[in-house]
ZAMARGU-4260 file (C-alpha; in steps of 0.2 Angstrom, whole numbers, plus 5000, padded with zeros to 4 digits):
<rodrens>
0) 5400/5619/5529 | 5417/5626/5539 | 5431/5630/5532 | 5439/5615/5540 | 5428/5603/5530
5) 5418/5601/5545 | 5400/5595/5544 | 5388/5608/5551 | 5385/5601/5570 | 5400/5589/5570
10) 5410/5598/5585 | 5409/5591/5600 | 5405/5604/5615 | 5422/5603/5627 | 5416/5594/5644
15) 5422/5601/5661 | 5430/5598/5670 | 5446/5588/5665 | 5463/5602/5657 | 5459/5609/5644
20) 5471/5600/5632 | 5463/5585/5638 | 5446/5592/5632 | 5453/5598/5615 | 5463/5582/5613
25) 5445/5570/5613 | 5438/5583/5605 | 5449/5584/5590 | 5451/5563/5590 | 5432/5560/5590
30) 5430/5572/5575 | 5446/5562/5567 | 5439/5544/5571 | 5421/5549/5566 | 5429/5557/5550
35) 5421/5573/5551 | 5441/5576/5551 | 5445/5568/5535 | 5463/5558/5530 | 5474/5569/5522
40) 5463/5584/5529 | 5474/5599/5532 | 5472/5606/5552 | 5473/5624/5553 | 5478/5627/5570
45) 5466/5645/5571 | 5450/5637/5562 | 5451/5623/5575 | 5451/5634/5590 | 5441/5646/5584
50) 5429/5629/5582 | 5431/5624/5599 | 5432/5641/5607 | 5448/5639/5614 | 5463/5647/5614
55) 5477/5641/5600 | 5489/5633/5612 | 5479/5620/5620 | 5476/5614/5599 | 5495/5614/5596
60) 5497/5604/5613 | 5483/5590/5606 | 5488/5591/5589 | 5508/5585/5594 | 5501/5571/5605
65) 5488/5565/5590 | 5503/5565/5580 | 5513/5554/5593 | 5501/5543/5593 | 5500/5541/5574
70) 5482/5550/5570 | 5492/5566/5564 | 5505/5572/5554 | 5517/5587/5556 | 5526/5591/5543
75) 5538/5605/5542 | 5532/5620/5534 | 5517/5614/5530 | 5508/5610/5544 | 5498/5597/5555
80) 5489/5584/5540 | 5475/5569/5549 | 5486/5553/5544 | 5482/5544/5527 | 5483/5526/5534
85) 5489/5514/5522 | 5483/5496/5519 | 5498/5486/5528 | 5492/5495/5545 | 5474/5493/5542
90) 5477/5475/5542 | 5489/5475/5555 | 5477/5482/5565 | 5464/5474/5561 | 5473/5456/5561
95) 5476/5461/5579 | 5457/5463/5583 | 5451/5447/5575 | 5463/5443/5589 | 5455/5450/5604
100) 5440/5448/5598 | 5438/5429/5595 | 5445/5426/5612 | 5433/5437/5619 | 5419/5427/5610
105) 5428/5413/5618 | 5426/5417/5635 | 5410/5427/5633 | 5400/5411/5629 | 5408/5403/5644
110) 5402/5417/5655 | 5387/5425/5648 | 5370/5427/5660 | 5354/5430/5652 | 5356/5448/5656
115) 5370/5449/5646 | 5361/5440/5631 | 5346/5452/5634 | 5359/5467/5632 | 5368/5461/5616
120) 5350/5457/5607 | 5344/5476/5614 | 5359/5484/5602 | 5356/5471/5589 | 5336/5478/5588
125) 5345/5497/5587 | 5360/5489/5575 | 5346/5481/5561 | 5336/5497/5565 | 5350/5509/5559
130) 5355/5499/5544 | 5339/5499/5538 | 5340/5516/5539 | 5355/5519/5533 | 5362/5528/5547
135) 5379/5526/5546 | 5384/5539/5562 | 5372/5526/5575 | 5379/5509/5565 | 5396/5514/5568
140) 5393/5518/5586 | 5381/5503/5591 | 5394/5492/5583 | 5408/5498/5594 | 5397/5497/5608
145) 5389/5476/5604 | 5410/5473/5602 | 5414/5482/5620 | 5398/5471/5627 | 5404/5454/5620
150) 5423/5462/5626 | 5413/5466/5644 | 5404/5447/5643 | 5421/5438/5643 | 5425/5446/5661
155) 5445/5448/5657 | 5452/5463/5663 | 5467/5464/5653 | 5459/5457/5635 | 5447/5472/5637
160) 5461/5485/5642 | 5470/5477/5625 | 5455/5480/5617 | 5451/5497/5622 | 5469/5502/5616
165) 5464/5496/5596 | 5444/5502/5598 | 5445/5520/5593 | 5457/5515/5575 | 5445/5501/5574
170) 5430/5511/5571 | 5440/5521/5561 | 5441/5509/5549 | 5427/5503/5552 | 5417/5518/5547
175) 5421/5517/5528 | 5413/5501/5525 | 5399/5503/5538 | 5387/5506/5523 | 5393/5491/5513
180) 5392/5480/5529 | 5375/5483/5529 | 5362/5473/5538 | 5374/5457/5535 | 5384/5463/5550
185) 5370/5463/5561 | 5364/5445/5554 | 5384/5440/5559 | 5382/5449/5576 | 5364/5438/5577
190) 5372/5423/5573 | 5384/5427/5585 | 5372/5430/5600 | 5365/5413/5598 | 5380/5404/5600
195) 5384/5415/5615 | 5367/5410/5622 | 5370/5392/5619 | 5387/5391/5629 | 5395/5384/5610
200) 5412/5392/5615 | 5420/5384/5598 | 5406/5393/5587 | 5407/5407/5596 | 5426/5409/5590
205) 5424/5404/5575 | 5408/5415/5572 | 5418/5431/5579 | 5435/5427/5567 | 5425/5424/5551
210) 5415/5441/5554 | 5431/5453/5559 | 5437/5445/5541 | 5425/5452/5534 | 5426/5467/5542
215) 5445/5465/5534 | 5442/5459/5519 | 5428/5474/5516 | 5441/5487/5521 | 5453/5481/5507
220) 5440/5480/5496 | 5434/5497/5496 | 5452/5503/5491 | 5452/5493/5476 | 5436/5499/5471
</rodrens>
């Protein structure tokens, strides 16, 4: 374990080419979504480029923009903390996805090929597979990618750019309950497939609401817990 709190393995190798405070900015928010970084962690400016084997500038450069945009926060004379979100904008947030999301349902039954079928039931073989595993890392990530499919299905440029804008806090949260979603998220995302294939754009909608709910609901849940 680092000193950082950060699993053995977890940091990302810095991909060229691209500035460097670019590289160090993905880098630091991958860790941060995938929590590797936890909420309320404490970022030591020096541990973190020593981590990433850059200098400490480039860190202070991606840690003021990750607190712009809300994943960190600088407080004086302390430091830079990862941000402790609270309930009200985790169901902001994700209010605003069931949003996206069932309109993307929407359209992607209107538009859906069999080769797009064929590609949402190959990640929903690898979804059931890592649940049954309990691999929470490859859940997470194959959930994001089945949404982004559906998101790609529905064929509206500006819905997806929408979407792409709330998918990294979205798997933030999400991560968290990824365990206690289990296999029934897969059986949803099943479900969900079927109504695709059959064209049902109602079902398809309503299918896609009733499982970001519970997505919501589980999220909430786990903090009363």
């Amino acid at each position: 374990m680092l000193s950082t709190g950060l699993p053995q393995g977890a940091v990302p190798k810095l991909e060229r080419p691209g500035p460097l405070r670019d590289r160090v900015y993905e880098a630091l928010l991958e860790l941060i979504t995938t929590r590797a970084l936890r909420p309320g962690q404490h970022l030591v400016e020096s541990e973190l480029a020593g981590h990433l084997g850059v200098s400490r500038q480039p860190v202070r450069e991606a840690l003021q923009r990750l607190n712009t945009e809300g994943w960190v926060d600088l407080r004086p004379a302390q430091g830079a903390f990862v941000h402790e979100p609270t309930e009200a904008e985790a169901d902001q947030l994700l209010t605003v996805r069931t949003l996206l999301e069932a309109e993307a349902a929407r359209l992607a039954a209107a538009h859906a090929d069999e080769a797009g079928i064929t590609a949402l039931e190959e990640i929903l073989a690898l979804g059931m597979r890592a649940a049954e595993d309990d691999d929470i890392d490859a859940a997470v990530a194959l959930n994001a990618r089945f949404h982004a499919r559906v998101m790609e299905l529905a064929g509206n440029a500006v819905l997806a750019e929408l979407a792409a804008q709330v998918d990294r806090r979205v798997r933030w949260y999400y991560t968290p309950v990824a365990r206690r979603r289990g296999r029934q998220s897969w059986i949803e995302h099943r479900d969900l497939i079927a109504a695709i294939a059959d064209h049902d754009e109602a079902r398809a909608t309503r299918l896609m609401r009733e499982h970001t709910e519970h997505t919501r609901r589980s999220y909430h849940d786990r903090a009363e817990e």
